[in-house]
LONUKE-557222 format. One record per residue (C-alpha): chain; residue in three letters; x, y, z; residue number from 1. Coordinates in nm, 2 decimals, decimal comma. Last residue first. Layout:
BEGIN
<'A' 'Ala' <X Y Z> NUM>,
...
This chain:
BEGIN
<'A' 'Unk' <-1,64 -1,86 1,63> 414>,
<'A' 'Unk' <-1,56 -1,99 1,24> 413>,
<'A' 'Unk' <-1,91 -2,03 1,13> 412>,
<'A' 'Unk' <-1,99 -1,67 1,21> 411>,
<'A' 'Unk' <-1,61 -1,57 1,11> 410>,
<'A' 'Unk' <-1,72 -1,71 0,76> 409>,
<'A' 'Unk' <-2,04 -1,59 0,75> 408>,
<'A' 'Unk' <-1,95 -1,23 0,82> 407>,
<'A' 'Unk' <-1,63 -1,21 0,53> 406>,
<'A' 'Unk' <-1,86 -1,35 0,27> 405>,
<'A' 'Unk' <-2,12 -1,12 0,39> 404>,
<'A' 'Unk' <-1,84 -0,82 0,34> 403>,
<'A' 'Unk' <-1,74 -0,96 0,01> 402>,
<'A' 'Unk' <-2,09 -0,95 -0,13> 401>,
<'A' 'Unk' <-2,15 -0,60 0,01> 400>,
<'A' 'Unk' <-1,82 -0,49 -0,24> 399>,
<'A' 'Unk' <-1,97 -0,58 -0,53> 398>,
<'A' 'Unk' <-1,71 -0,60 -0,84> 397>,
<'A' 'Unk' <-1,52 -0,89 -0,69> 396>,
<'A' 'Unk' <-1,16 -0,89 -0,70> 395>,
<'A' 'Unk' <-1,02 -1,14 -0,88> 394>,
<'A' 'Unk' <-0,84 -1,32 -0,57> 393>,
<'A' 'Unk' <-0,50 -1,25 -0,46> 392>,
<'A' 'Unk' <-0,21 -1,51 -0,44> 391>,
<'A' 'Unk' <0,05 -1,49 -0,26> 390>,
<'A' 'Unk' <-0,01 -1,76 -0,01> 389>,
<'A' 'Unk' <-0,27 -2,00 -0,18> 388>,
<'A' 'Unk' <-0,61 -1,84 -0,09> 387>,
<'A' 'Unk' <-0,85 -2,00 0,16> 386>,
<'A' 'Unk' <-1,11 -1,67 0,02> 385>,
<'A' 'Unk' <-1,20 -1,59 0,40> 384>,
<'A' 'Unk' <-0,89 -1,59 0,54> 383>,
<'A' 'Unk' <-0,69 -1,42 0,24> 382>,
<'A' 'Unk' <-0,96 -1,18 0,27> 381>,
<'A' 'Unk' <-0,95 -1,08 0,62> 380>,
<'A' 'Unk' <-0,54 -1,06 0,57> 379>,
<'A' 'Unk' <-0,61 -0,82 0,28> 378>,
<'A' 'Unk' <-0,86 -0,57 0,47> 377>,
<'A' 'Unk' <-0,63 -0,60 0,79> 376>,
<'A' 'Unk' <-0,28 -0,48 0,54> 375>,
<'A' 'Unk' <-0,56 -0,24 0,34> 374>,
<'A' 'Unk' <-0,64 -0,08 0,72> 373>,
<'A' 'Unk' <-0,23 -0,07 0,77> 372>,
<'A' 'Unk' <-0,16 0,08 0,41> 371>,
<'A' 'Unk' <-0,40 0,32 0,43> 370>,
<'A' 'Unk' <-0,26 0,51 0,73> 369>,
<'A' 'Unk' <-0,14 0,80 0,63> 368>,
<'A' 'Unk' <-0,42 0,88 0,42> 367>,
<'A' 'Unk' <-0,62 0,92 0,74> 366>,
<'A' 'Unk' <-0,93 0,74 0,82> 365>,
<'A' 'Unk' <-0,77 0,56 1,07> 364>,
<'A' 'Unk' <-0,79 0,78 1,43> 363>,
<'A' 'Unk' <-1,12 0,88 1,42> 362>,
<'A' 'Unk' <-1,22 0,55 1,33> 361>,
<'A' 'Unk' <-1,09 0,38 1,63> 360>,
<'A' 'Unk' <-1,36 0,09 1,63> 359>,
<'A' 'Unk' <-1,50 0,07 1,26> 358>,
<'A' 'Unk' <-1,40 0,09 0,91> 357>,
<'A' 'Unk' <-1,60 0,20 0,57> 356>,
<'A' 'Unk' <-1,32 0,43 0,46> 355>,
<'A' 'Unk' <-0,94 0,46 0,45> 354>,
<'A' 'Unk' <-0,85 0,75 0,24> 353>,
<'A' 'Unk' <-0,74 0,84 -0,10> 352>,
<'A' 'Unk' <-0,74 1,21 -0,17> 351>,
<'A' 'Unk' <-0,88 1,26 -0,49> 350>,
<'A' 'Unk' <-0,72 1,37 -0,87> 349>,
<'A' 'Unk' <-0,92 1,39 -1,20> 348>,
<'A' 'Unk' <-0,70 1,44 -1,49> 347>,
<'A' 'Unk' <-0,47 1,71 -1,66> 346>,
<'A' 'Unk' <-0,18 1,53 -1,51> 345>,
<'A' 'Unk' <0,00 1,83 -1,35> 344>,
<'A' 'Unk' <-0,21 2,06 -1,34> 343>,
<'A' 'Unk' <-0,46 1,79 -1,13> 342>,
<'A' 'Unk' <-0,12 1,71 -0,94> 341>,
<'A' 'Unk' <-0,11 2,04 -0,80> 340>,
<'A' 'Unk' <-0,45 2,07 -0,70> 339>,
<'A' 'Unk' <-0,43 1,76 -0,52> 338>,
<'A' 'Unk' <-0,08 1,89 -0,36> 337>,
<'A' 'Unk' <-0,19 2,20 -0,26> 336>,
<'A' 'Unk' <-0,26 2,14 0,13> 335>,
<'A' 'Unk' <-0,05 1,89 0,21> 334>,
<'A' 'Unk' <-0,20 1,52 0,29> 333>,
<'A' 'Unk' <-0,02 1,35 -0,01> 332>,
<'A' 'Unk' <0,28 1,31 0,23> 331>,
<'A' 'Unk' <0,08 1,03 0,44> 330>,
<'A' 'Unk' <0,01 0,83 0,19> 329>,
<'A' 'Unk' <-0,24 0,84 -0,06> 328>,
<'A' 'Unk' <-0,32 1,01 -0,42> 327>,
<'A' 'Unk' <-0,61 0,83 -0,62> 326>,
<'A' 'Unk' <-0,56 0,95 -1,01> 325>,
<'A' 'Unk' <-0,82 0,98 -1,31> 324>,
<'A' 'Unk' <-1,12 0,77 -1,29> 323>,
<'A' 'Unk' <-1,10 0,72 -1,72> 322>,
<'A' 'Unk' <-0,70 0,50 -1,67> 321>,
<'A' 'Unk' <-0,72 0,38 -1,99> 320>,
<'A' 'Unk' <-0,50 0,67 -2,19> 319>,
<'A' 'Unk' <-0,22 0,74 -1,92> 318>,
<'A' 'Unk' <-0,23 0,33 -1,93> 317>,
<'A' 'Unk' <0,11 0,28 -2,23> 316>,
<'A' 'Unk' <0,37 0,18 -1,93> 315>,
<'A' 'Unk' <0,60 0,43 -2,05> 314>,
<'A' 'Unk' <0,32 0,72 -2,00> 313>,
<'A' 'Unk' <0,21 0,58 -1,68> 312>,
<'A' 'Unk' <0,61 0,62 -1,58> 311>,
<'A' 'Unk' <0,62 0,95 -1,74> 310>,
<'A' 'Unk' <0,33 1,08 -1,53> 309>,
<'A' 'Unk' <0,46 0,95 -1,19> 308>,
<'A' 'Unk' <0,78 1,13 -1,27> 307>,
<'A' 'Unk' <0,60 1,43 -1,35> 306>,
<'A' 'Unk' <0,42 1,42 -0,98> 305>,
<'A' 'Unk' <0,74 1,39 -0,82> 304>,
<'A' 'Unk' <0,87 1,69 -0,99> 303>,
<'A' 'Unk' <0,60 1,87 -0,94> 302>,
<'A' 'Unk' <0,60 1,77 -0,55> 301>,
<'A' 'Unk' <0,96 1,86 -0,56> 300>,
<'A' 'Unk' <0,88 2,17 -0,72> 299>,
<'A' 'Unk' <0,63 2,30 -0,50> 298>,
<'A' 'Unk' <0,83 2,26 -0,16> 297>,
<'A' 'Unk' <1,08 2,49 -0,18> 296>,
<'A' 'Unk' <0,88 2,80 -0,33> 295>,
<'A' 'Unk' <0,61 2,65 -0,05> 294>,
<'A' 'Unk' <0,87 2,74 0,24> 293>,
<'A' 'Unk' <0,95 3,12 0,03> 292>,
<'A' 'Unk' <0,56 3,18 0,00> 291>,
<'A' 'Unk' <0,52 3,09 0,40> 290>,
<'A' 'Unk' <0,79 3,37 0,50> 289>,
<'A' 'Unk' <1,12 3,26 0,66> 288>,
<'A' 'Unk' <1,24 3,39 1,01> 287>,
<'A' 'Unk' <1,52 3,29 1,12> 286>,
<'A' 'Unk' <1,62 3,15 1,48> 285>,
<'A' 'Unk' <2,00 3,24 1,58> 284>,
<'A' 'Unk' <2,27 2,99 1,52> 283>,
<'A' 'Unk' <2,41 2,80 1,83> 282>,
<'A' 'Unk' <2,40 2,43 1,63> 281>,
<'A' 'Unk' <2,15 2,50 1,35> 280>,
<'A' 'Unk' <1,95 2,78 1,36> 279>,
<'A' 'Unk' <1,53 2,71 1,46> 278>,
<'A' 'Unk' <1,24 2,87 1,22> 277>,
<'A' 'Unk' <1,00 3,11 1,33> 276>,
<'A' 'Unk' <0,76 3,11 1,07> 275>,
<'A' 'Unk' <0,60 3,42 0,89> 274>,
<'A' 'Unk' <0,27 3,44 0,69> 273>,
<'A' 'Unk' <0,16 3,56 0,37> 272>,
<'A' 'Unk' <-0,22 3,62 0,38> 271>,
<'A' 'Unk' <-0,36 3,41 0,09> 270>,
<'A' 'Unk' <-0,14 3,09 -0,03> 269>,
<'A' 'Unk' <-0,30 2,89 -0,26> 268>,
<'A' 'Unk' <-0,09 3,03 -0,58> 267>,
<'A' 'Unk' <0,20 2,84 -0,41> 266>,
<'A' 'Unk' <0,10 2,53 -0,45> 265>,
<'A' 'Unk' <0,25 2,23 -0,22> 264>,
<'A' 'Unk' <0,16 2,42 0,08> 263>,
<'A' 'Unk' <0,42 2,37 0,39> 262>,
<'A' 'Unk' <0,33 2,51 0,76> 261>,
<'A' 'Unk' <0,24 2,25 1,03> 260>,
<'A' 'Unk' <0,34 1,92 0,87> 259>,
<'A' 'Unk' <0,65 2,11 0,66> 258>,
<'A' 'Unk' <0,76 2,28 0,97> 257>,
<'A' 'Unk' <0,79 1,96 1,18> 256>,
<'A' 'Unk' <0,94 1,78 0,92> 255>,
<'A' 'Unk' <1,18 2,08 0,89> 254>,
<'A' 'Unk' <1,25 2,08 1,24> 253>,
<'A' 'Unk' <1,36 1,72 1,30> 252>,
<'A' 'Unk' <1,60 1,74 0,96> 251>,
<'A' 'Unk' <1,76 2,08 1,18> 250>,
<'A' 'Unk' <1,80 2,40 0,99> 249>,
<'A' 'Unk' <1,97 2,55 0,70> 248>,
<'A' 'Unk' <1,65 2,74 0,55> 247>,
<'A' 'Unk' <1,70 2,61 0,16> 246>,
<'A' 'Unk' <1,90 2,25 0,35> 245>,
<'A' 'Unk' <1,63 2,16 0,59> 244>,
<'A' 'Unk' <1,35 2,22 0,34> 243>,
<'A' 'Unk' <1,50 2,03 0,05> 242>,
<'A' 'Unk' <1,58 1,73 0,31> 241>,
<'A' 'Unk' <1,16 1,73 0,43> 240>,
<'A' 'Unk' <1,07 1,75 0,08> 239>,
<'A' 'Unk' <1,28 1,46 -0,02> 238>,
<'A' 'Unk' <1,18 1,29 0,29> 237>,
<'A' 'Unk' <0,82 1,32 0,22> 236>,
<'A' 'Unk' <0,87 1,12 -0,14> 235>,
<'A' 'Unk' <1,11 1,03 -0,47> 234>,
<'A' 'Unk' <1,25 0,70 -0,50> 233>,
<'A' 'Unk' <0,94 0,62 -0,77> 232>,
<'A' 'Unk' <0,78 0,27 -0,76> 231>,
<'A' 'Unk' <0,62 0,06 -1,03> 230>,
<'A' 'Unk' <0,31 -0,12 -1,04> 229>,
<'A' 'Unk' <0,11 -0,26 -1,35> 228>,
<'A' 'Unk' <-0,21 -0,45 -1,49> 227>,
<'A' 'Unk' <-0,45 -0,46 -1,18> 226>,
<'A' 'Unk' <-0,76 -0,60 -1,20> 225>,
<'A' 'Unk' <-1,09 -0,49 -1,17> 224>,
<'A' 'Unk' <-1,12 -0,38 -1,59> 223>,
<'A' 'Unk' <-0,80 -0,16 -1,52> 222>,
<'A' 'Unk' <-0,57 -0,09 -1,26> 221>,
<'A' 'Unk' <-0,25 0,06 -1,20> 220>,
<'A' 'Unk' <-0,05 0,08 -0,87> 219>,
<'A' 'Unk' <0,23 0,29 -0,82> 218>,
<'A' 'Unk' <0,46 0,37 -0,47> 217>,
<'A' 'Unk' <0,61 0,65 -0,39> 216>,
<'A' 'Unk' <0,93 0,59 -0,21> 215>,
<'A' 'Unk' <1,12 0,71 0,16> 214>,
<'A' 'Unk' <0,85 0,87 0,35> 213>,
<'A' 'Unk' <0,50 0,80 0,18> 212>,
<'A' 'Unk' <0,31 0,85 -0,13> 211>,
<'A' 'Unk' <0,08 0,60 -0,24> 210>,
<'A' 'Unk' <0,00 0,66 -0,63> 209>,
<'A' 'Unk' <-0,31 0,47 -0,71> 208>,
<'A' 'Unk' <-0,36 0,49 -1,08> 207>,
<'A' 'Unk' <-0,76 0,44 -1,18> 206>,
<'A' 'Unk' <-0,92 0,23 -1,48> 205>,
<'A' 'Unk' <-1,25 0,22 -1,54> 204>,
<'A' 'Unk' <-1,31 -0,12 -1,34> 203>,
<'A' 'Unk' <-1,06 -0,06 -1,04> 202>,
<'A' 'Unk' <-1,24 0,29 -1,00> 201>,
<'A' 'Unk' <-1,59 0,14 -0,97> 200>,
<'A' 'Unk' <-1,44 -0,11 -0,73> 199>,
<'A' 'Unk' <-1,34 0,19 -0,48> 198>,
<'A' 'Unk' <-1,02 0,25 -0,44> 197>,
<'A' 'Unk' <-0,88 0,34 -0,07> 196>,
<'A' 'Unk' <-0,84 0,05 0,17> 195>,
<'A' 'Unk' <-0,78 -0,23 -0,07> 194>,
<'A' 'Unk' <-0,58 -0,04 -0,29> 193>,
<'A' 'Unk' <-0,37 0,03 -0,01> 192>,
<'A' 'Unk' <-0,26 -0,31 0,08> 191>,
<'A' 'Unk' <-0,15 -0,35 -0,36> 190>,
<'A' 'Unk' <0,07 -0,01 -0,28> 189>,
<'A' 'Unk' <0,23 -0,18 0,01> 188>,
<'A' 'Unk' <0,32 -0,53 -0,20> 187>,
<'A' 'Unk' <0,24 -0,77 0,06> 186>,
<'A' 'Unk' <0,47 -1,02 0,32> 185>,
<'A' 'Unk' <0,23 -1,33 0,45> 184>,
<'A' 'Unk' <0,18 -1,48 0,80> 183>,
<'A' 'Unk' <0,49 -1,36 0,93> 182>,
<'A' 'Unk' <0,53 -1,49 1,30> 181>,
<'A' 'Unk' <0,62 -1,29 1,60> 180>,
<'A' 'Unk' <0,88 -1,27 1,89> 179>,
<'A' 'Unk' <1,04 -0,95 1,75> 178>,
<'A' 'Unk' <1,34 -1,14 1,63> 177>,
<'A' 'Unk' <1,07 -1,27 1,40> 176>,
<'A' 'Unk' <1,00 -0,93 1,25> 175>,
<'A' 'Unk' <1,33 -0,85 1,22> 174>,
<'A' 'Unk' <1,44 -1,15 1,02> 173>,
<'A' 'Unk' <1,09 -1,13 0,80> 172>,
<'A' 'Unk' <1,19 -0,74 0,69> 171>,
<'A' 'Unk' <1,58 -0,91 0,59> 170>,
<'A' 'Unk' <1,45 -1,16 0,42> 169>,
<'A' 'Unk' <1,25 -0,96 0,22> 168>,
<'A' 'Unk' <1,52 -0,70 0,13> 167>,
<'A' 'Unk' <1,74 -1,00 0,07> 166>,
<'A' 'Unk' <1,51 -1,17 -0,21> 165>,
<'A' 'Unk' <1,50 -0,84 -0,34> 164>,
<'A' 'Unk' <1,15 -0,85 -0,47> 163>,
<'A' 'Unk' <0,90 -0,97 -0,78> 162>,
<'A' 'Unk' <0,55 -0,90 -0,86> 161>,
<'A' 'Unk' <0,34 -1,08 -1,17> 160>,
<'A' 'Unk' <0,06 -0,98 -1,28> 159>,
<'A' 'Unk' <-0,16 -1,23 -1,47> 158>,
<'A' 'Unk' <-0,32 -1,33 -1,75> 157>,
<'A' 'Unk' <-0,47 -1,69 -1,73> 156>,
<'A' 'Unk' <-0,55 -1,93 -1,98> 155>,
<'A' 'Unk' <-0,79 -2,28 -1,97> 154>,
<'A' 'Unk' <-0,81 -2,47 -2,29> 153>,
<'A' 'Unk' <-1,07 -2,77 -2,32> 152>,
<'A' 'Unk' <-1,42 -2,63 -2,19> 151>,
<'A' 'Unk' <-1,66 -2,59 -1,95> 150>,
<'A' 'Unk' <-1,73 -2,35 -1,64> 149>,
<'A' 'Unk' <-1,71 -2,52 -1,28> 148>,
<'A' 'Unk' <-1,40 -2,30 -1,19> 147>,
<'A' 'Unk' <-1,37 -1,99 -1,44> 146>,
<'A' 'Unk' <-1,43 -1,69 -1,20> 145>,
<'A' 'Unk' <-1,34 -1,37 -1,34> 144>,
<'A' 'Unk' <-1,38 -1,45 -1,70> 143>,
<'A' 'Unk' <-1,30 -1,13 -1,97> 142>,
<'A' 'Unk' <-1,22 -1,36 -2,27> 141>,
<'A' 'Unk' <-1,41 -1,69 -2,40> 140>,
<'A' 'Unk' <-1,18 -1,79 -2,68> 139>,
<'A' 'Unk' <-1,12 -2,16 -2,54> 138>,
<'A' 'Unk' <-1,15 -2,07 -2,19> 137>,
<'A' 'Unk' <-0,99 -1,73 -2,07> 136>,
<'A' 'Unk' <-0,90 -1,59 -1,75> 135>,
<'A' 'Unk' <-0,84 -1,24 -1,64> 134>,
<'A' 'Unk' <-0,63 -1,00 -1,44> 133>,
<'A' 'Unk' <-0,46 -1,26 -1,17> 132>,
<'A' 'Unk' <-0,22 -1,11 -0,93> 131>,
<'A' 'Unk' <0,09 -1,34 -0,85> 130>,
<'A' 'Unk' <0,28 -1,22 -0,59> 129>,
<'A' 'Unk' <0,64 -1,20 -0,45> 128>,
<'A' 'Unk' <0,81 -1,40 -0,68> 127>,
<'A' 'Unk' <1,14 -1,38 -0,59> 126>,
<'A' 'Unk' <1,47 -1,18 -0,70> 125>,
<'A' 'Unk' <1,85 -1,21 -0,65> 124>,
<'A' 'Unk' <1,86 -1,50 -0,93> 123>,
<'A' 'Unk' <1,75 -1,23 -1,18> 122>,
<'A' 'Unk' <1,35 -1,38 -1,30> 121>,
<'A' 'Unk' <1,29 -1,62 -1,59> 120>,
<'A' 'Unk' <0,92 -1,73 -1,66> 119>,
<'A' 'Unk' <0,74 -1,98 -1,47> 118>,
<'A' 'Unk' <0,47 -1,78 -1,29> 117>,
<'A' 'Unk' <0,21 -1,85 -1,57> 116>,
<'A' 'Unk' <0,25 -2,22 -1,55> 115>,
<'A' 'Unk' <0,22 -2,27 -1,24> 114>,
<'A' 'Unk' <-0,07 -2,02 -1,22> 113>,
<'A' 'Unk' <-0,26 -2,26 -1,48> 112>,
<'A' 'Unk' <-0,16 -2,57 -1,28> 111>,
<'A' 'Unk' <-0,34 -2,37 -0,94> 110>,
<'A' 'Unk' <-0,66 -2,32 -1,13> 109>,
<'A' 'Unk' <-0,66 -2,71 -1,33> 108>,
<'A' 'Unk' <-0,66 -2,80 -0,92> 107>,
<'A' 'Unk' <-0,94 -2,56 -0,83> 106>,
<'A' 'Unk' <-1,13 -2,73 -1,15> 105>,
<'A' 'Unk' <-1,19 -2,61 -1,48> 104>,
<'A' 'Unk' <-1,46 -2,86 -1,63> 103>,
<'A' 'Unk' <-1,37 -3,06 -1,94> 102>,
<'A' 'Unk' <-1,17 -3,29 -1,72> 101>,
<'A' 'Unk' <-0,84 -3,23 -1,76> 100>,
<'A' 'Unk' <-0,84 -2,85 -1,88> 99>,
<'A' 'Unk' <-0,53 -2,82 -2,08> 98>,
<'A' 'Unk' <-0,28 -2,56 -1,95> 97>,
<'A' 'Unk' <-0,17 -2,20 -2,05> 96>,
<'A' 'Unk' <0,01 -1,94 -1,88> 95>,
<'A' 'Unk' <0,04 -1,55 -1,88> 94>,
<'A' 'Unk' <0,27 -1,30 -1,81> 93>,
<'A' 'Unk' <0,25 -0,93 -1,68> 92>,
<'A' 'Unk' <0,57 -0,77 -1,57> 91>,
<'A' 'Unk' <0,68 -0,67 -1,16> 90>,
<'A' 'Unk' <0,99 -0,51 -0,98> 89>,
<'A' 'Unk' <1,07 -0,40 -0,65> 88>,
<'A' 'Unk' <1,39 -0,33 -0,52> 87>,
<'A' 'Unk' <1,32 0,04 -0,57> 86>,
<'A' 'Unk' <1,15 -0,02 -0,21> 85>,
<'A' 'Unk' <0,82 -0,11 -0,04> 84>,
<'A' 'Unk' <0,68 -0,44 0,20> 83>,
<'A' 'Unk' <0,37 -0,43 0,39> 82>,
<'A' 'Unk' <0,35 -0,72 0,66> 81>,
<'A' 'Unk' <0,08 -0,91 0,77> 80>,
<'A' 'Unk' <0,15 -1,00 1,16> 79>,
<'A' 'Unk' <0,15 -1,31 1,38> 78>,
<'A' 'Unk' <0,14 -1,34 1,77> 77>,
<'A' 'Unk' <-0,03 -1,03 1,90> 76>,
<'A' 'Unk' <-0,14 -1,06 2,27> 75>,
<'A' 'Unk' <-0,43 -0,88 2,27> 74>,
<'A' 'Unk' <-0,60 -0,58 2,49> 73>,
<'A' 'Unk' <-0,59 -0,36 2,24> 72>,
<'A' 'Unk' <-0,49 -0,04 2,31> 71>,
<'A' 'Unk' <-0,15 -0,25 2,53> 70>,
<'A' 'Unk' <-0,11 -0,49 2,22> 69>,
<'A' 'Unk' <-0,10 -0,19 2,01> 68>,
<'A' 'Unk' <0,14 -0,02 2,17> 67>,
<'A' 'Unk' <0,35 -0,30 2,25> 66>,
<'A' 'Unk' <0,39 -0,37 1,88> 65>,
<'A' 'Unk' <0,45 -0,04 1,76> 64>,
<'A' 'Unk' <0,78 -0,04 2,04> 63>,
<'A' 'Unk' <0,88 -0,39 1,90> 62>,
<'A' 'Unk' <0,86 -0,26 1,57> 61>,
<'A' 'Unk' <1,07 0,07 1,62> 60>,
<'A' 'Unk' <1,36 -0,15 1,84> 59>,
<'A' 'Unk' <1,35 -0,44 1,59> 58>,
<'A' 'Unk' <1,40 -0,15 1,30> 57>,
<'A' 'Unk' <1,73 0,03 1,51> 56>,
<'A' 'Unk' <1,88 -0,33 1,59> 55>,
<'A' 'Unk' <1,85 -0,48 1,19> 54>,
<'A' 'Unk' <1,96 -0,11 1,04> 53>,
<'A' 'Unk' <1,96 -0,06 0,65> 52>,
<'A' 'Unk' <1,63 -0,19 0,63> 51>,
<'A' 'Unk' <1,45 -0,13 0,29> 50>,
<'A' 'Unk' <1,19 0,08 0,20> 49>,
<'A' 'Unk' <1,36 0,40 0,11> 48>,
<'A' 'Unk' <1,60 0,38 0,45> 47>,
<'A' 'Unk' <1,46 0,20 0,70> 46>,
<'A' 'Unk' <1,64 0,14 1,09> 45>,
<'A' 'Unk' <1,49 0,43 1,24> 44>,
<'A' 'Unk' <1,12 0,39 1,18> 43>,
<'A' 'Unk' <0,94 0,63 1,43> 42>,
<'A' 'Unk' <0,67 0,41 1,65> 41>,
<'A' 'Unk' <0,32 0,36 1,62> 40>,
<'A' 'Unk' <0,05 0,14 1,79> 39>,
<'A' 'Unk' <-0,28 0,10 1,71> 38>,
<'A' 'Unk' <-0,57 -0,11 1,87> 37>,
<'A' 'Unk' <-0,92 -0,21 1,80> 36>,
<'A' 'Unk' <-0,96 -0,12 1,42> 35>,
<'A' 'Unk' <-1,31 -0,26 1,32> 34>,
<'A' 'Unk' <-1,37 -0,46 1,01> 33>,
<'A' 'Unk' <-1,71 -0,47 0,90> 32>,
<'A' 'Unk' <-1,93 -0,88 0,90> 31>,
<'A' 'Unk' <-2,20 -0,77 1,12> 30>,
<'A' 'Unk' <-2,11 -0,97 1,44> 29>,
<'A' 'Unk' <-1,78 -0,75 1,47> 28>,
<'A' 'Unk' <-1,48 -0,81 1,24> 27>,
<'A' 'Unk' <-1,15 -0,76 1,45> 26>,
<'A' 'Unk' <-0,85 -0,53 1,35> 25>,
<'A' 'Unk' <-0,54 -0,45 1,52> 24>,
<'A' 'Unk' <-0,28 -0,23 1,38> 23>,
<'A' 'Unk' <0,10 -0,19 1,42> 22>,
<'A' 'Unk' <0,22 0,08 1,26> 21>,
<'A' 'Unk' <0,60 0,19 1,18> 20>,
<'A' 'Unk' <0,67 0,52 1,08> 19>,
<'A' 'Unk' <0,95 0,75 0,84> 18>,
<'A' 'Unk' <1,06 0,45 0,63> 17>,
<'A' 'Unk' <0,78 0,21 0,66> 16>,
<'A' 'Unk' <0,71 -0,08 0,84> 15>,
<'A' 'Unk' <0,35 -0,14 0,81> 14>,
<'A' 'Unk' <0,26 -0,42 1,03> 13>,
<'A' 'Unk' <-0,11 -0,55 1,04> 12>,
<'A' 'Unk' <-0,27 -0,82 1,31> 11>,
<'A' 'Unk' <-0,59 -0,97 1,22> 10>,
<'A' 'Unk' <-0,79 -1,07 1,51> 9>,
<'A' 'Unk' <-1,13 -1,35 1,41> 8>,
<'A' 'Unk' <-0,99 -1,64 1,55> 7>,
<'A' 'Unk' <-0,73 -1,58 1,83> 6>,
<'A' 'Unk' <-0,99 -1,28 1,98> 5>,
<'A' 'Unk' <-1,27 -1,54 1,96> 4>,
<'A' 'Unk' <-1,01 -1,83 2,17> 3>,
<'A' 'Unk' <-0,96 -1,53 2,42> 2>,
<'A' 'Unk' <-0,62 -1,39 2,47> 1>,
């Protein structure tokens, strides 16, 4: 690999429960991310976002790997790696330090997180990310970028993510059996917030609910920031296991017939249809009708999309959150389900999908893979921003500024 590949090629892992992706991004001369290289491999060693199989998830990771390295063109070395699971947990603290010299500084910055992260966690846990919301000097509220500004008190309010320290351990072992370096581990649903929302959204208040195989996964924010994830052990395999047991067939052949055939609302269906739908063992082929597949299917999604509700309901956001609901993820692509979940939560609902991205665009902007474009859009950031591992930046509210941020630093980089 080229010394230009080596600087400016971020490497993203999303090891979920039905897939593993391994994506390459580069940023061209104009500052835009382009996707150079995918691979993908089924996940057989993940079960709801943790590894139950350390041979099985080296296998599917390895296999993504290759891919991508062979579309590519690169040698991959290091990877960002999305993480998942009902392991995960998170609270908002804050902290509060004396500003030494009158003028916050980068070093009164990183006391102030200090003391924000110090609150008691279970010993099994660690802090996975601290997400800043806000600072405030003196009584000064609502300050995004508090370095250089004057005063005596600094305070920040912040989000605060925790995880299994096993399950973590366990993602970074495979990983590095693979031959590669973890360059830092992310929340899944935080990645896909990069790729999806848009900073208008973040600022009214939007829930991102990323749907995948094995968990859907919650992200809340308000005012740019967000204020609260959670994550529901309800998703596509649920469907996929409901199917296979109402028409007693095959798991392989209900995914297959939930892809080609399923339609979360029933009222959507027109012309009924008939599918051909493989016996188990010796058994003869049935035939099941389209309204009897999405009979199945609708109140899982329902179901799934109640849960959601109570859990923004718990949280006390179903009020603040005025641009409604982002669904993304790979099950959130049936036909129905938007409509679905606009019944369901009496709110605006979009499909969230990866936008703005270059090279193998055809092949990205799919809700499927939002978490592997907001893995590359949260590495480039990290970079550019000289963040402490961890640790996001306030997101900015313009989202050219963060693109020329991103060209002029691999321009002066190169």
């Amino acid at each position: 690999m080229s010394k230009k590949s080596e600087r400016n090629t971020i490497v993203a892992l999303d090891i979920g429960t039905s897939k593993v992706v391994a994506m390459v991004g580069e940023v061209n001369e104009n500052g835009r991310l382009e996707v150079v290289g995918i691979g993908s491999s089924p996940s057989r060693g993940m079960r709801r976002g943790v590894v139950v199989n350390i041979e099985s998830t080296i296998q599917s990771i390895q296999k993504a790997v290759e891919e991508a390295e062979l579309m590519s063109g690169i040698r991959i070395s290091s990877v960002y790696v999305g993480i998942a699971g009902s392991h995960v947990r998170s609270l908002n603290s804050h902290g509060i330090v004396a500003i030494k010299e009158k003028e916050v500084t980068s070093q009164d910055l990183e006391r102030v997180m200090d003391a924000a992260r110090a609150v008691a966690i279970p010993a099994d846990q660690r802090i996975l990310h601290v997400l800043p919301q806000e600072y405030v000097i003196d009584t000064q509220e609502g300050i995004r970028e508090p370095v250089g500004m004057s005063g005596v008190r600094l305070e920040a309010r912040v989000h605060l993510v925790t995880a299994a320290h096993g399950a973590a351990q366990n993602i970074i072992k495979c990983v590095e059996r693979c031959g590669l370096s973890v360059e830092d581990i992310i929340l899944e649903q935080v990645a896909s917030s990069y790729a999806v929302l848009e900073e208008d959204e973040k600022e009214l208040g939007v829930c991102l609910v990323d749907i995948g195989g094995g968990t859907s996964d919650i992200a809340v924010f308000l005012n740019g920031a967000i204020h609260h994830t959670a994550v529901i052990p309800i998703a596509g395999d649920q469907v996929t296991n409901d199917i296979a047991l109402g028409v007693r067939t095959p798991t392989r052949h209900a995914e297959e017939i939930k892809i080609k055939h399923g339609i979360a609302l029933q009222k959507l269906i027109g012309q009924e249809e008939f599918i051909d739908v493989p016996g188990v063992g010796e058994r003869e082929a049935l035939s099941l009708s389209t309204f009897v597949l999405s009979s199945i299917i609708e109140p899982r999604y329902a179901e799934l999309f109640a849960l959601v509700l109570d859990e923004l309901q718990r949280s006390g956001y179903e009020e603040r959150i005025g641009a409604g609901i982002v669904l993304t993820g790979g099950t959130s692509k049936m036909k129905g389900a938007i409509e679905l979940a606009e019944e369901v939560f009496h709110m605006p609902v979009r499909l969230g999908m990866p936008r703005d991205i270059g090279g193998l665009r055809g092949e990205v902007e799919n809700p499927i893979h939002s978490t592997g474009v907001g893995l590359l859009l949260y590495g480039i950031t990290q970079q550019v921003y000289g963040e402490r591992r961890g640790i996001h930046p306030v997101p900015i509210s313009s989202a050219d500024s963060l693109w020329e941020r991103i060209k002029g630093w691999f321009n002066g980089n190169l």
